[in-house]
N, C-alpha and C positions, 0 to 999 in steps of 0.2 A: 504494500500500500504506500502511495507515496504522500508524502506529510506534504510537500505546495509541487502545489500541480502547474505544469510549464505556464510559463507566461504566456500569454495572448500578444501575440506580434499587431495590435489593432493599426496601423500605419501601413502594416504590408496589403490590406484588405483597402485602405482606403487610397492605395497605390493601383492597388486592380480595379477599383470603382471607381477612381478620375481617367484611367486610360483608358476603362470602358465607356466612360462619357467623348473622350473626346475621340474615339471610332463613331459613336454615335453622330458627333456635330462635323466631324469630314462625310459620312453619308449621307450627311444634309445637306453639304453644300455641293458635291457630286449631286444628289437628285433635283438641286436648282439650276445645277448648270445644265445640264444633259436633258432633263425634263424629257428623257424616256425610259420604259420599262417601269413603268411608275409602281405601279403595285407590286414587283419584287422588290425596287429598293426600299419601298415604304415595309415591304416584310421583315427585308434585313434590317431596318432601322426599330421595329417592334421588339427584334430578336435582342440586339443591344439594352433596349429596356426592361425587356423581363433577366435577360445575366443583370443587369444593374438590380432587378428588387432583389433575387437571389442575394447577391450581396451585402444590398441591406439588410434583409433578415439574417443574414448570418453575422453584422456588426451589431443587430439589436440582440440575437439570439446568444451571443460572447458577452455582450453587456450583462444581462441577467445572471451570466453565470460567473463571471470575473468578481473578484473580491477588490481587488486590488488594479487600477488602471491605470494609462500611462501620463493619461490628465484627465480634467473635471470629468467625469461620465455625464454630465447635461451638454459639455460642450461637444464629447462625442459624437453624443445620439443628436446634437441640432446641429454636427457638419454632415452625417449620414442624412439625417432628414435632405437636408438644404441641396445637396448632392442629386439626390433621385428627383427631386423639384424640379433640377435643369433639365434632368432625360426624359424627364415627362413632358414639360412641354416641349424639347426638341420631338419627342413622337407624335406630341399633340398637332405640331407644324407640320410633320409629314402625312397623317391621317390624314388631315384637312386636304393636302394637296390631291390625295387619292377619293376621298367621299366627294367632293367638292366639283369632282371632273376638269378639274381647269388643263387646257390645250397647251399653254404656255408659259412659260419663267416671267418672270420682269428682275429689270436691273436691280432695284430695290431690294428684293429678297435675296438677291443673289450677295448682294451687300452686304445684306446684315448678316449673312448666316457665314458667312468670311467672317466678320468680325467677331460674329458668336463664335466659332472655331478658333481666333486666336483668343480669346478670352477662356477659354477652356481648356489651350495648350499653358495659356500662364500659371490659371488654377493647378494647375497638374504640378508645375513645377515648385511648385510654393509647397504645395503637400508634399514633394520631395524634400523642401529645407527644412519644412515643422518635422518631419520623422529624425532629420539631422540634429535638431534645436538649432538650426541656423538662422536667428529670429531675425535679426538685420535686413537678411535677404528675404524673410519671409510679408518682411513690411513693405519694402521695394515693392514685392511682386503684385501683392495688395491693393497698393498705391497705381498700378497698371491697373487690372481690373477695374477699378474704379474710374480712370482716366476712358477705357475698353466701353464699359459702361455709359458714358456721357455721349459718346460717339452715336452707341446705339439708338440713345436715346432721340440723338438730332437724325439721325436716316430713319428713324421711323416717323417723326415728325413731319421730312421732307416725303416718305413716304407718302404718307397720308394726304398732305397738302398735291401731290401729283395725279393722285387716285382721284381724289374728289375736281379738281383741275381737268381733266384729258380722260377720263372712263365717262360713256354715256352712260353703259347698262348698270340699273342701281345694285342688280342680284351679283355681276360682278364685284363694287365694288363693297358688298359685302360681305363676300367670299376672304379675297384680300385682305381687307382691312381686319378679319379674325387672323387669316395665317402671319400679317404683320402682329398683330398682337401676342401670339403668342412668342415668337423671335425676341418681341420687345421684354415680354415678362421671363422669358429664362435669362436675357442679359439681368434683369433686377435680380433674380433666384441667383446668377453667378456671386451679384457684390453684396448678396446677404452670405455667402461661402467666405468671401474675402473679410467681412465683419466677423462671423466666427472666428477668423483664422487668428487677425487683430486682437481680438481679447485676449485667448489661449497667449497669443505672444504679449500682452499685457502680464497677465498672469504671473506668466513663467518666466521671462527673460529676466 
């Protein structure tokens, strides 16, 4: 029998569930660019979400059983939470593209879902320095996201202002104006990631 039972690596799981996110937001911006075979990539982009709940259950299902964590277990369970938030609605954004029937990409979407992609390559990295405690770097990367984030916020704006502008049909434009929405809410869902990350390095540094 053993008296303490191995420690739970929780940093190596939320390693595989940021790099499973950010497979997710490169085959989103593959299915804006190409805007063909829509319902396979809209599958594989499904498949990435259900590996991402798996994973959260398995960070929730460690938490319960973990005595002892590598920090606050609230802040754990709200960077998992906030984590599966972004791959949800990146699937939300590709559902929509397949339910929706739309024919064609627009520049806009293709935009944002780049910039959601590099805001998700950042996230990744930053969860790379919090496993290090290389908190320094970990505010840097933060401080991007958030930067990541304001960007998104103005292409969605610009968005919208173009939609309502240049679309007659109103059932297009609001088709559109939901798939912008949701791009625009996992950029927020990212820099609530980067605000957990912040505290934790409050915290502890």
């Amino acid at each position: 029998m053993k008296l303490f039972p191995k420690e739970i690596d929780f940093f190596e799981i939320f390693d595989r569930a940021s790099l499973n996110l950010t497979k997710a937001a490169n085959l989103l911006v593959v299915l804006m660019e190409k805007f063909d075979n829509i319902d396979a990539r809209v599958k594989e982009i499904h498949e990435t979400e259900q590996e991402g709940d798996i994973l959260t259950h398995d960070i929730m299902k460690k938490l319960n059983k973990t005595f002892l964590t590598p920090i606050d277990r609230e802040d754990l369970y709200a960077l998992a939470s906030r984590l599966d938030d972004v791959l949800d609605l990146i699937w939300g954004a590709a559902d929509r593209l397949s339910v929706f029937k739309l024919k064609e990409s627009t520049k806009e979407a293709i935009s944002m879902s780049k910039d959601l992609l590099t805001t998700v390559e950042v996230m990744h990295k930053a969860m790379k320095m919090l496993k290090e405690k290389n908190y320094s770097h970990v505010q840097e990367y933060c401080i991007e996201i958030n930067r990541l984030e304001n960007r998104v916020d103005r292409d969605f704006r610009d968005a919208l202002g173009k939609l309502f502008d240049e679309i007659k049909d109103p059932i297009l434009i609001i088709k559109w104006k939901e798939i912008y929405e949701h791009l625009e809410n996992a950029s927020d869902k990212c820099e609530d990631v980067a605000n957990v990350m912040e505290a934790i390095v409050l915290k502890y540094a």
